[in-house]
C-alpha positions as CSV (number, residue, x, y, z in Angstrom):
1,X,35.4,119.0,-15.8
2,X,36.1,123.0,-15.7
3,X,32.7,124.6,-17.2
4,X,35.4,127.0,-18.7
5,X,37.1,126.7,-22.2
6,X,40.5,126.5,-20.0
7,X,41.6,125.7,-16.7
8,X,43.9,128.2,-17.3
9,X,44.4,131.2,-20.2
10,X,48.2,132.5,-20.6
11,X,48.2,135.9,-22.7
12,X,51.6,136.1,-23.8
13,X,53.7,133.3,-24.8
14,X,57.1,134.4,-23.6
15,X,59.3,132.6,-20.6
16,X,56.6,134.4,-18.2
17,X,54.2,131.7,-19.6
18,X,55.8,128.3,-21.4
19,X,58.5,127.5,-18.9
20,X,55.2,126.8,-16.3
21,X,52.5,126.2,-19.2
22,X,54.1,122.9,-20.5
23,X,54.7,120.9,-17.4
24,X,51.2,122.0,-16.2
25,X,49.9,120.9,-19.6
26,X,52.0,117.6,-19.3
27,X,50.0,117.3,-15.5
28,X,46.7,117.2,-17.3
29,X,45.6,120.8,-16.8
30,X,44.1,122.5,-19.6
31,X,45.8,125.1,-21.4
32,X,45.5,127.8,-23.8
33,X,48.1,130.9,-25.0
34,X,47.3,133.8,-26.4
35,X,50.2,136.0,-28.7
36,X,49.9,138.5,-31.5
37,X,54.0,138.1,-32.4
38,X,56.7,135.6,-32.3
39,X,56.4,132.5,-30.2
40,X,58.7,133.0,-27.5
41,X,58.8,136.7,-26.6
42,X,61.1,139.3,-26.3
43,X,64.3,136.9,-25.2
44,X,64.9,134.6,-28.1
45,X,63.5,137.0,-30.6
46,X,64.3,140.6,-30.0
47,X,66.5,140.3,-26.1
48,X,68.8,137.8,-24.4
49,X,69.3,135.4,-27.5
50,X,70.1,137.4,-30.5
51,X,72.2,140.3,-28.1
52,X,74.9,137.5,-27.3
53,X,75.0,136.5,-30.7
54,X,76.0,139.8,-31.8
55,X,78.3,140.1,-28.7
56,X,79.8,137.1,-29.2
57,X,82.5,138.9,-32.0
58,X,83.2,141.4,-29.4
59,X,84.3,139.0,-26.8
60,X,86.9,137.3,-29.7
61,X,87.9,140.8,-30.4
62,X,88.6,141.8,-26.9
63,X,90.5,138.5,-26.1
64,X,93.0,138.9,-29.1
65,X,93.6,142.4,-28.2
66,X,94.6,141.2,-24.8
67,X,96.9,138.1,-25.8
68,X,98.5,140.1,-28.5
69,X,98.4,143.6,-26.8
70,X,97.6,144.9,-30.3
71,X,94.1,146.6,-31.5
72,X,92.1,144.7,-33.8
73,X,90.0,145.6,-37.0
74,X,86.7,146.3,-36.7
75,X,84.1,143.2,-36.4
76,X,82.6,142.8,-39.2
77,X,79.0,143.6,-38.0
78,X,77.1,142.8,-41.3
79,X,78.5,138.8,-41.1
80,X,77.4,138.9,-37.3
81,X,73.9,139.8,-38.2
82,X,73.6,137.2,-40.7
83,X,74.9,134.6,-38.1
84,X,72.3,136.3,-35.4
85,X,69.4,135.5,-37.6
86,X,70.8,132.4,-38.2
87,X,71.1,131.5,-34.7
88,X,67.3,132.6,-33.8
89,X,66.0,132.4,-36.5
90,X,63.8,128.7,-36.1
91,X,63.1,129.5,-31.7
92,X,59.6,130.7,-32.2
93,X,59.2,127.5,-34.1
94,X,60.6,125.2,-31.9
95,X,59.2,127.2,-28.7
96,X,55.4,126.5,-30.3
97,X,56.3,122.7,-31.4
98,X,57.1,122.4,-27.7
99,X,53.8,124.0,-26.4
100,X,51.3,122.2,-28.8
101,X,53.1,118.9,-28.2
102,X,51.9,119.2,-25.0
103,X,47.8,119.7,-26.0
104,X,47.9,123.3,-25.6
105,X,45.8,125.9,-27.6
106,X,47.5,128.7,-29.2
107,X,45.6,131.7,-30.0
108,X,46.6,134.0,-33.0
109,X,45.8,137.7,-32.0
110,X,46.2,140.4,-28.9
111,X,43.8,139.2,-26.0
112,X,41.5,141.5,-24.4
113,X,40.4,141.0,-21.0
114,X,36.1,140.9,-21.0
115,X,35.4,140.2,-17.5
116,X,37.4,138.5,-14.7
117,X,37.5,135.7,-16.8
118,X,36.7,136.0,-20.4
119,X,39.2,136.8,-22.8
120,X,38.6,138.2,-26.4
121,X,40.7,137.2,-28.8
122,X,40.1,138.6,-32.8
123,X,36.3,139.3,-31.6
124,X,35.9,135.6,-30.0
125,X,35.1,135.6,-26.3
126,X,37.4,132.5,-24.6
127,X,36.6,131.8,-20.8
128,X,39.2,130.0,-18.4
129,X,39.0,130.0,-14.5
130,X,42.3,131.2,-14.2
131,X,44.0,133.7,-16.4
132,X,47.7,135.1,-16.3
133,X,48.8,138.2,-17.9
134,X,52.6,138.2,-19.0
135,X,53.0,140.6,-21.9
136,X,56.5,141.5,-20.3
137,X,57.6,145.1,-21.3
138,X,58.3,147.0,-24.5
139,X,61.3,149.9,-25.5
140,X,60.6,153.3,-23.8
141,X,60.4,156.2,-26.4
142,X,61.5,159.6,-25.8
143,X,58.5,161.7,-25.9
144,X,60.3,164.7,-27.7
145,X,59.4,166.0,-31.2
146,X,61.2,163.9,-33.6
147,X,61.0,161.1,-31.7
148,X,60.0,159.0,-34.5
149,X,63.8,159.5,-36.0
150,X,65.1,157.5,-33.0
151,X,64.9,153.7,-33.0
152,X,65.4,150.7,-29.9
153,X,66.8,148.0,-29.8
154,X,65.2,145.6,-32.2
155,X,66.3,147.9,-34.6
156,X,70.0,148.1,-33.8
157,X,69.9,144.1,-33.8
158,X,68.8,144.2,-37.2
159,X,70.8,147.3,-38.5
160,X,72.2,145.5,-42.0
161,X,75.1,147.6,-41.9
162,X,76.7,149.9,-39.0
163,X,76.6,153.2,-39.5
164,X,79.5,155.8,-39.2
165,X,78.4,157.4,-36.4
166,X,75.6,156.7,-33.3
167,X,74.4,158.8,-30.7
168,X,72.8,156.4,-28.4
169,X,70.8,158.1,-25.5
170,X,71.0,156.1,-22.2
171,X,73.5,155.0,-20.3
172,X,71.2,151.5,-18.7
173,X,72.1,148.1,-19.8
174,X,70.8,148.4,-23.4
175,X,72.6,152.0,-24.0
176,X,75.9,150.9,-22.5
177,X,75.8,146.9,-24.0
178,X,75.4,148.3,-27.3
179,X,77.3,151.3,-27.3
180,X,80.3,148.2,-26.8
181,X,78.9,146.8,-29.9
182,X,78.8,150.0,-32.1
183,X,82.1,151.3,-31.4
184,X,83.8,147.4,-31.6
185,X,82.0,147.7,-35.3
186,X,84.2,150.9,-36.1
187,X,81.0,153.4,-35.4
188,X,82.0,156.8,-33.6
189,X,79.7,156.7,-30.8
190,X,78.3,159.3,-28.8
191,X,76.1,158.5,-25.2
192,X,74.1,161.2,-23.8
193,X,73.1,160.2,-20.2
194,X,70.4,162.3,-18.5
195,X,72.8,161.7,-15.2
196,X,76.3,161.4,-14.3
197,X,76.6,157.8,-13.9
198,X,75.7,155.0,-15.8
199,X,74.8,151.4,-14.9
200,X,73.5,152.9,-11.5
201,X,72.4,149.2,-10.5
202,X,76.1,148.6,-10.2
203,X,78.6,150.1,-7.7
204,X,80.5,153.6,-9.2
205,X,83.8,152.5,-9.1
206,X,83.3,148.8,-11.2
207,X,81.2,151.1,-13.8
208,X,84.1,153.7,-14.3
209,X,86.0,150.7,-15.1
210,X,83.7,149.9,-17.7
211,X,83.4,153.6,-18.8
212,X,86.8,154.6,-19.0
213,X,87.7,151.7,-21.2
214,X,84.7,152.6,-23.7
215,X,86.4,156.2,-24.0
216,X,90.0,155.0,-24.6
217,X,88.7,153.5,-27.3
218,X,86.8,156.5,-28.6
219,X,83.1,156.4,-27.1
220,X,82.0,159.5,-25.7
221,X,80.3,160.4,-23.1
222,X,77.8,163.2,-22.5
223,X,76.5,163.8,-19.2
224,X,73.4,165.6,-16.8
225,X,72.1,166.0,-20.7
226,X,68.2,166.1,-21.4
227,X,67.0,165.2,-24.6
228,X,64.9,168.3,-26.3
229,X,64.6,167.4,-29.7
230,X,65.3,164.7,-32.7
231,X,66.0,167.0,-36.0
232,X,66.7,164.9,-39.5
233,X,69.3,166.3,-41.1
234,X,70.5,165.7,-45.1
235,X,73.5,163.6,-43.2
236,X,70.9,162.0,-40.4
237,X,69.7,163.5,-36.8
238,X,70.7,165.9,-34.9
239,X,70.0,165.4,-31.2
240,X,69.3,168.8,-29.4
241,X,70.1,168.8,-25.9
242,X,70.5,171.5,-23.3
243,X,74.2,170.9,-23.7
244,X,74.5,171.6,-27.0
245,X,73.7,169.4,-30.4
246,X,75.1,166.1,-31.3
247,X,75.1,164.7,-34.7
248,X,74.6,160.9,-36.2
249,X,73.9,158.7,-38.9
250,X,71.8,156.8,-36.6
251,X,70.1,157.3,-32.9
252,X,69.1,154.6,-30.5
253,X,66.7,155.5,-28.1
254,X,68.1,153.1,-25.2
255,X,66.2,155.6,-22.2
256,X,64.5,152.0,-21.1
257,X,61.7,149.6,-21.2
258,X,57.8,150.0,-20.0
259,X,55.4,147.5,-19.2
260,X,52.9,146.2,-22.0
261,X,49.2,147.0,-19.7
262,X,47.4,149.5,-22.7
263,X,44.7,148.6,-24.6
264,X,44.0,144.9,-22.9
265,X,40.9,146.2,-20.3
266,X,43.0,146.1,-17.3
267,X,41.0,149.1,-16.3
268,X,37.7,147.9,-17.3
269,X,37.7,145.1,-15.0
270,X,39.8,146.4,-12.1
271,X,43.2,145.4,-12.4
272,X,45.6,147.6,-10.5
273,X,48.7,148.7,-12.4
274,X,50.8,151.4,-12.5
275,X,53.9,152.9,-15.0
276,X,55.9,149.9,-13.1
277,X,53.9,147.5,-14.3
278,X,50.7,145.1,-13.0
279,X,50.1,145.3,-9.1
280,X,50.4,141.4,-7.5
281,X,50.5,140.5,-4.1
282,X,52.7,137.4,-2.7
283,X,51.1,134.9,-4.6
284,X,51.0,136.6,-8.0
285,X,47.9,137.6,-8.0
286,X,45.8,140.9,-9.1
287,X,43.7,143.1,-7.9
288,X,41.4,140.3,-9.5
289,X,41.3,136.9,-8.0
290,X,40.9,134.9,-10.8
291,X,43.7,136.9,-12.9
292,X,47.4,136.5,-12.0
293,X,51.0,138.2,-13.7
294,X,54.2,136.8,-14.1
295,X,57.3,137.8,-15.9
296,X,58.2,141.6,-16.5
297,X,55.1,142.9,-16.9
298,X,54.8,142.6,-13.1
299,X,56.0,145.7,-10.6
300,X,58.2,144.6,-8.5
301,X,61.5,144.8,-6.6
302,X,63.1,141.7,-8.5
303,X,65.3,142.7,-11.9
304,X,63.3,142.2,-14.7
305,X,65.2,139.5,-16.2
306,X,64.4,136.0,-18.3
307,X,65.6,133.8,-14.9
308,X,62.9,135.7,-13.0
309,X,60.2,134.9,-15.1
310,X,61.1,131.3,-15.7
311,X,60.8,131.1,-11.7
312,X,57.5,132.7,-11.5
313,X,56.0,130.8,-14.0
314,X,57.2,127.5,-12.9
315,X,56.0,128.9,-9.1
316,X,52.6,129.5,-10.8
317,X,52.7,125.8,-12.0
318,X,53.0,124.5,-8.7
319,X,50.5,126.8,-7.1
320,X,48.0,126.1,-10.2
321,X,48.7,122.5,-10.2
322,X,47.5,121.9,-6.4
323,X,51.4,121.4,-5.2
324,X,51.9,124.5,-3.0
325,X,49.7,127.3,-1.5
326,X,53.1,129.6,-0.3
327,X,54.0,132.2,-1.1
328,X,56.2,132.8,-3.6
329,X,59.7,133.1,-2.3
330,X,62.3,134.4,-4.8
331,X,65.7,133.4,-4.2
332,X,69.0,135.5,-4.9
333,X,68.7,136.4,-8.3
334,X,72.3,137.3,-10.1
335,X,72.4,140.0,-12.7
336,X,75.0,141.2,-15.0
337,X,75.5,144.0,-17.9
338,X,77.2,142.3,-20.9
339,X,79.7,145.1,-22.1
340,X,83.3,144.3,-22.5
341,X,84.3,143.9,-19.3
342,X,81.1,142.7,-18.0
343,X,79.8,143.2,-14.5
344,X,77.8,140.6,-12.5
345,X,77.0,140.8,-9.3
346,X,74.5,138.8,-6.6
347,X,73.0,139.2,-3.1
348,X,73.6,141.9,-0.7
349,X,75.7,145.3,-2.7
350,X,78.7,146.3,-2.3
351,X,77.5,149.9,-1.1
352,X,75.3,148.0,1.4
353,X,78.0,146.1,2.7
354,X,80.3,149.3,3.3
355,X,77.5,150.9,4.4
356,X,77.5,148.7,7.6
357,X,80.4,147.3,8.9
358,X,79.1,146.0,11.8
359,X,77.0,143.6,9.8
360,X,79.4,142.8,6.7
361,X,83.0,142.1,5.9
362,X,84.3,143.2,2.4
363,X,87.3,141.7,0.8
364,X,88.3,143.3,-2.6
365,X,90.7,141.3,-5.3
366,X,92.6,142.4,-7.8
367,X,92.3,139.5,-10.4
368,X,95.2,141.3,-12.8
369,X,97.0,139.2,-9.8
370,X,95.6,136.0,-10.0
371,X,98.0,133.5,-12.1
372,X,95.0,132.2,-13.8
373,X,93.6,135.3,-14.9
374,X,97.0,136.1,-16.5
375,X,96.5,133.6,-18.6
376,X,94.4,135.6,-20.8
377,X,95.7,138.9,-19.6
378,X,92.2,139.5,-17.8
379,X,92.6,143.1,-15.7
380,X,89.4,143.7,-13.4
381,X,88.5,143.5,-9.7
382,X,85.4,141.7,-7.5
383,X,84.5,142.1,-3.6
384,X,83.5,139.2,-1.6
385,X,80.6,139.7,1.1
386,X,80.6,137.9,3.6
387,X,78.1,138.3,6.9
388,X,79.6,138.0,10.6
389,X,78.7,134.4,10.3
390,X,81.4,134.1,7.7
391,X,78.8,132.9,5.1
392,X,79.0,134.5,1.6
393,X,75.8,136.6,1.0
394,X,77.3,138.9,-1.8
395,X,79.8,139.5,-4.4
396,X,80.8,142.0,-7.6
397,X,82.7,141.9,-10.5
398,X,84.1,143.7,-13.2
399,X,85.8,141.2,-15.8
400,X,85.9,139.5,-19.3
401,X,84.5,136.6,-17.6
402,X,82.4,138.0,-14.4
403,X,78.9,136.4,-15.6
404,X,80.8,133.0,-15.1
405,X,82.0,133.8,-11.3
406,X,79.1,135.1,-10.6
407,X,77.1,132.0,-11.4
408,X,79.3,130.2,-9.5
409,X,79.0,131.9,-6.2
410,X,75.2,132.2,-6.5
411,X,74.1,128.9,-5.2
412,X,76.9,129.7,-2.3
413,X,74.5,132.3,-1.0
414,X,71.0,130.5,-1.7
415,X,72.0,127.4,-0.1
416,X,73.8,129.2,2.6
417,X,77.0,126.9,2.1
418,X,79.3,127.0,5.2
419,X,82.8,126.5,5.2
420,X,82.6,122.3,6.0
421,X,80.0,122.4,3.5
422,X,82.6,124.1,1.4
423,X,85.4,121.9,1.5
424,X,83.3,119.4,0.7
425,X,82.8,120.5,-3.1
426,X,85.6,120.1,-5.5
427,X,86.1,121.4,-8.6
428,X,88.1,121.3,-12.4
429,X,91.3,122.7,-11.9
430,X,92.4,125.3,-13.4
431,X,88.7,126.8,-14.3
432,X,87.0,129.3,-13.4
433,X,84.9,127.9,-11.0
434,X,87.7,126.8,-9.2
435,X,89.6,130.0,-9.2
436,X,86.2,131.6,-7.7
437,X,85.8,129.3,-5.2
438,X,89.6,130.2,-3.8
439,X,88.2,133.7,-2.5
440,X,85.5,132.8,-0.8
């Protein structure tokens, strides 16, 4: 019997916590959540799930315009809204149902860290012998005057109606995913980059192909720009840059997303963080023993992205629940940027690769080529990574579907799949999957 109130005291109630908390509540360890917003956090609520549901329209649009080689009409953004908040609408719900199935607590309100391991929560003290923080990260704002004119991405995703005209500032995943959906909504959209490339965790030349579709069809693109000032104006805002001014209905601030460590007594008690987020060693563990992180409110190498945080949480379980004492060991973790084209890529980069020859080979495809990909008229290109071993340890893509081939190679390199191994695993034909596993 713990002489705490919980074995162990989640504050946040996002994928950093219940994908872990519920099978360690279902082992018999007891459990207790702490969250001042939606069950669920930032995926299903204000990220991942209601994003695709607005891109989804974009995708449709994109495919007609390649099997018909005409230009469609504008989605009709207000219709996709209503089917986003349809779509998401009863998550939190369902996440909590879930969680309190399972016996644990859930505790309405922001926690505050007391000591290494009280937490105060609406002015009552709750003590557990383990805590884990995992209040993932929050939209960067511009610190400019005017900023308050600008709004993130919660914002856009509930924008009723598109506006004429956006200027969105940021050229990162959110900037360049939603610039997609703006302009495929008939907005004239503007992107002010503060460099000269965007998507800079992807290599140049699969970006450009990105890019340079997004300004044939009317985005533009303003580069090495810095953000001086947000103005109203009787017709909106006017950005002021040291480029010049840019005018809008609307302005997303898309210049990134900050960890959620204020005003919670991380410094009261000695937790190291920093503006990359809470400090953990190989275990997941602070500064203070008793106190762990998981999910994006950690700093760390790894992309910030729901997959992650489902794995730390479920490695916490398993630490927590007595089944492992290792470190934790994060395998290769795919990532992609959901414009259209996408691109998706895992394992060891492409500039990496051509970086060192003597340790990689690089084959480059042009799908356009690729009977099945004509199918749909798909144009785009990927590179295969293979190390001197001949086993796969990276790819890239630029297509409609990259997210999928990706995906598919991804267990190649984590399982370190030879090519017996290989020819051992069959697939549907035609599919993707299929098609993928011919370029290996």
């Amino acid at each position: 019997m713990t002489k705490y109130d919980f074995d162990v005291l989640y504050i946040g109630a996002g994928h950093g916590t219940f994908d872990g908390a519920i099978p360690l509540a279902a082992r018999g360890v007891k459990v207790g959540v702490v969250e001042f917003a939606e069950i669920g956090g930032t995926c299903p609520n204000r990220g991942c799930n209601p994003k695709i549901a607005l891109d989804d329209p974009v995708v449709v649009q994109r495919q007609q315009e390649a099997l018909t080689g005409h230009k469609q009409a504008p989605i009709d953004w207000s219709a996709a809204v209503a089917h986003k908040h349809d779509v998401i609408k009863d998550l939190p719900d369902m996440i909590e149902g879930f969680i309190t199935s399972h016996g644990i607590q859930v505790l309405g309100g922001r926690g505050h860290l007391f000591d290494e391991h009280t937490v105060h929560v609406n002015g009552v003290a709750y003590t557990a012998e383990k805590i884990v923080i995992a209040t993932g990260l929050r939209p960067h704002r511009l610190d400019v005057p005017g900023t308050e004119l600008a709004h993130d991405s919660e914002e856009f995703m509930n924008l009723p109606v598109m506006p004429k005209s956006l200027v969105v500032v940021g050229a990162g995943y959110v900037g360049m995913e939603f610039a997609t959906m703006a302009n495929a909504a008939g907005a004239d959209v503007t992107v002010i980059m503060r460099h000269d490339r965007a998507l800079r965790q992807f290599p140049a030349k699969y970006v450009e192909f990105v890019v340079a579709d997004l300004k044939a069809r009317g985005v533009k693109f303003v580069t090495n720009a810095e953000v001086a000032e947000f103005k109203r104006t009787s017709e909106g805002v006017t950005v002021e840059t040291d480029l010049g001014s840019f005018d809008a209905e609307w302005v997303l601030d898309a210049t990134g997303r900050v960890p959620n460590v204020q005003n919670m007594g991380l410094e009261e008690i000695g937790v190291e963080f920093n503006e990359r987020g809470i400090v953990v060693n190989d275990h997941l563990q602070t500064s203070v023993p008793s106190i762990y992180a998981s999910g994006d409110v950690i700093d760390k190498i790894q992309p910030h992205l729901t997959p992650t945080a489902v794995f730390e949480s479920t490695y916490l379980m398993h630490q927590f629940a007595g089944d492992t004492t290792d470190a934790i060991d994060y395998p290769v973790i795919p990532h992609t940027t959901f414009t259209s084209p996408r691109i998706a890529a895992v394992g060891v980069t492409l500039d990496d690769a051509l970086a060192n020859p003597d340790l990689y080979d690089v084959a480059e495809h042009d799908i356009s080529q690729d009977w099945y990909r004509q199918v749909k008229n798909e144009k785009g290109f990927n590179a295969i990574i293979k190390n001197k071993d001949g086993l796969l340890v990276g790819a890239v893509e630029v297509s409609d579907r990259a997210e999928d081939v990706i995906n598919t190679l991804s267990p190649v390199i984590e399982l370190k799949l030879d090519a017996a191994q290989l020819e051992r695993i069959i697939t549907i034909f035609p599919a993707i999957a299929n098609d993928s596993f011919g370029q290996i």
